[in-house]
C-alpha positions in Angstrom: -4.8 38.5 -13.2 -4.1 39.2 -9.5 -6.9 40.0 -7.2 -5.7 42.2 -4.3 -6.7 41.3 -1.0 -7.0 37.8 -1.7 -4.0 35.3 -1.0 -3.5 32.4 -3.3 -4.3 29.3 -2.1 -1.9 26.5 -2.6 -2.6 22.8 -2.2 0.0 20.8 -1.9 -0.4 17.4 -2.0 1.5 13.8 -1.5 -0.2 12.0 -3.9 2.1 10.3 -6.8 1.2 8.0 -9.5 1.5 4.1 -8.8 4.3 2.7 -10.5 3.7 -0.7 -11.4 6.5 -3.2 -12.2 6.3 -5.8 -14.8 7.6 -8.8 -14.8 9.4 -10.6 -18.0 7.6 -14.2 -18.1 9.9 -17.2 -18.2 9.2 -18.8 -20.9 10.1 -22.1 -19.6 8.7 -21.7 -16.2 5.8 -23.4 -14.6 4.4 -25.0 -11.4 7.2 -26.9 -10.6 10.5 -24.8 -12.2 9.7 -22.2 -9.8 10.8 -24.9 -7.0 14.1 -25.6 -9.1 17.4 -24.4 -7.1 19.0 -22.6 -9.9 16.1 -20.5 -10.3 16.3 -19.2 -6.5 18.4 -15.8 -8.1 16.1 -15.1 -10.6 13.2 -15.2 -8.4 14.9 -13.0 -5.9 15.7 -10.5 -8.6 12.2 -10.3 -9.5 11.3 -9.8 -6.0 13.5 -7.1 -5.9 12.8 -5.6 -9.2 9.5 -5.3 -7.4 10.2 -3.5 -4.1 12.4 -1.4 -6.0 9.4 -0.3 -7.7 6.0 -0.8 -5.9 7.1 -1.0 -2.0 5.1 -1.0 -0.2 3.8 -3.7 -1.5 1.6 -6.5 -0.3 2.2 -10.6 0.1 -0.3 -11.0 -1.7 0.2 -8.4 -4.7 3.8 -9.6 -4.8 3.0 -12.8 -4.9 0.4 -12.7 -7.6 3.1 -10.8 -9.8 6.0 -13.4 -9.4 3.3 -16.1 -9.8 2.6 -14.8 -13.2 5.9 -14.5 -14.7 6.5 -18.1 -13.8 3.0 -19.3 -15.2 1.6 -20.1 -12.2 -1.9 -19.2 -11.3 -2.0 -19.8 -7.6 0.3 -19.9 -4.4 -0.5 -23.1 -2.6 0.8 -24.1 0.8 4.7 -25.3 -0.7 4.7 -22.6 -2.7 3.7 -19.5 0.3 6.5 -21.1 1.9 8.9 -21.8 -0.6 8.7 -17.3 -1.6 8.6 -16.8 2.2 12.1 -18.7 2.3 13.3 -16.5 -0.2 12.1 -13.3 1.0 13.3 -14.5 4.6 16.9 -14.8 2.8 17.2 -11.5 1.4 16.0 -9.7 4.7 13.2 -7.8 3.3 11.8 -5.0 5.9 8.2 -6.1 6.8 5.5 -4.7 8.6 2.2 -6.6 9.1 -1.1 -5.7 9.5 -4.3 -7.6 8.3 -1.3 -9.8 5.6 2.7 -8.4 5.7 3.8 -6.0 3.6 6.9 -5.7 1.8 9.2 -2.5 2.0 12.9 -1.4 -0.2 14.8 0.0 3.0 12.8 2.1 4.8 9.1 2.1 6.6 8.9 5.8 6.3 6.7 7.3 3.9 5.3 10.9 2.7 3.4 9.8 -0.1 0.3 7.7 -1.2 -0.3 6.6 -4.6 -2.8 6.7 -6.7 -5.0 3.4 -7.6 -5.7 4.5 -11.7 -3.1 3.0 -13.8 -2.8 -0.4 -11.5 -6.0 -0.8 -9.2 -4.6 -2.4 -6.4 -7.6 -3.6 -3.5 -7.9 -2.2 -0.5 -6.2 -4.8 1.5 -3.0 -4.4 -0.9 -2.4 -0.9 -0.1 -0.4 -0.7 3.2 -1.6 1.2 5.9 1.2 3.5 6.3 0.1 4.8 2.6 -3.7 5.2 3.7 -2.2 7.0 6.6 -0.4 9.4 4.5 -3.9 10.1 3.0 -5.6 10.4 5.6 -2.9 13.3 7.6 -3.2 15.2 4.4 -6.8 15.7 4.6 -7.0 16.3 8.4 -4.6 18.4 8.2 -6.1 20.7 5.1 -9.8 20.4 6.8 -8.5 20.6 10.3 -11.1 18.5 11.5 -13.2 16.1 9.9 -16.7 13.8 10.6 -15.1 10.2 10.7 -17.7 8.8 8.5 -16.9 11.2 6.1 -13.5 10.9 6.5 -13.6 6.7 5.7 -15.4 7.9 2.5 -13.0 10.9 1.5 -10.3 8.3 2.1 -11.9 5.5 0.2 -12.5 8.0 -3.1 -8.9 8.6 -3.1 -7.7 5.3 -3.6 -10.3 4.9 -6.1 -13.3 3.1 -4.4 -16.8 4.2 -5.0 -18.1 2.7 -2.3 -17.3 1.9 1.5 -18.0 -1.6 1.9 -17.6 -4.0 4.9 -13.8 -4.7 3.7 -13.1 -1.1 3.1 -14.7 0.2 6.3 -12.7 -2.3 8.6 -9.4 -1.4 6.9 -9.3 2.2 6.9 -10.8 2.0 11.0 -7.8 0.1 11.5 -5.7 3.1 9.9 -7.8 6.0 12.0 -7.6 3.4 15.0 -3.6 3.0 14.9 -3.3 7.2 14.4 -5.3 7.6 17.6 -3.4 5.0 19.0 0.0 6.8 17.8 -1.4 10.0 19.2 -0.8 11.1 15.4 -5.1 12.4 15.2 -7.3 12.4 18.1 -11.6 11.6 18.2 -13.3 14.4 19.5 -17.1 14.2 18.9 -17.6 11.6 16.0 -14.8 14.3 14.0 -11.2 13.6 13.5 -8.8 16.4 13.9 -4.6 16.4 14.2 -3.7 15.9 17.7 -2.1 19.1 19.0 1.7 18.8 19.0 
């Protein structure tokens, strides 16, 4: 039914489900096949199964997966730098903030996914997402309290709470758009900055 008078609001929004990759275990692999030389392609065809899928993606979160289809609980020293060779080879766009982050092509983005199906932590979700986020709902409040802004943003990627982690992460996001001159701070609130 159509009310007259009244316009229909419409909310559009860049939100879009996280597609997680999963990697096929080797079934031979462990600690020390990951080091072997013939493995090298595999490996980088994982890692790029990976960004193909999930970029943005974190060190750490890519790690973690490639660690796991070769049987291999944790990244030691020889093994951070044995992956960072690899990556280093195939000329993987990075961007680093608090860890780097791993991108297909391109650094722009005009979504953020949600955290449901995978829950990624905060420090795995790249800045450039949060900052997608965080436009969105500036721009559909026009101005918002900070604190409740850190909050807003911290229920969207699926956190409860705002804890110490949290808090310093998404400051760094609302930090880096004043710095860009993407929001400005006016009062405690947070509004677009005028173009």
């Amino acid at each position: 039914c159509s009310n007259p008078g009244y316009d229909s609001v419409v909310v559009t929004t860049k939100l879009k489900p996280y597609a997680a990759s999963s990697l096929t275990s080797i079934s031979t692999a462990n600690s020390e096949t990951i080091f072997e030389f013939q493995n090298r392609n595999t490996i980088k065809q994982q890692i790029q199964a990976l960004l193909d899928t999930e970029a943005p993606i974190s060190k750490n979160l890519l790690y973690k997966k490639v660690l796991q289809a070769w049987n291999t609980s944790r990244a030691g020293a020889r093994l951070d730098k044995h992956l960072e060779g690899i990556i280093k080879e195939m000329n993987v766009v990075e961007t680093t903030h608090h860890q780097p982050f791993y991108w297909n092509n391109d650094t722009t983005l005009n979504f953020y996914r949600s955290n449901e199906i995978e829950k990624r932590n905060m420090e795995d979700i790249a800045p450039e997402e949060v900052f997608v986020a965080l436009e969105e709902v500036v721009s559909n409040n026009l101005s918002i309290e900070e604190d409740e802004l850190l909050r807003y943003l911290a229920r969207t990627f699926g956190f409860a709470k705002v804890g110490k982690q949290i808090d310093t992460i998404l400051r760094y996001v609302v930090d880096t758009a004043v710095q860009q001159g993407k929001v400005k701070r006016e009062n405690d609130r947070i509004k677009l900055a005028d173009k």
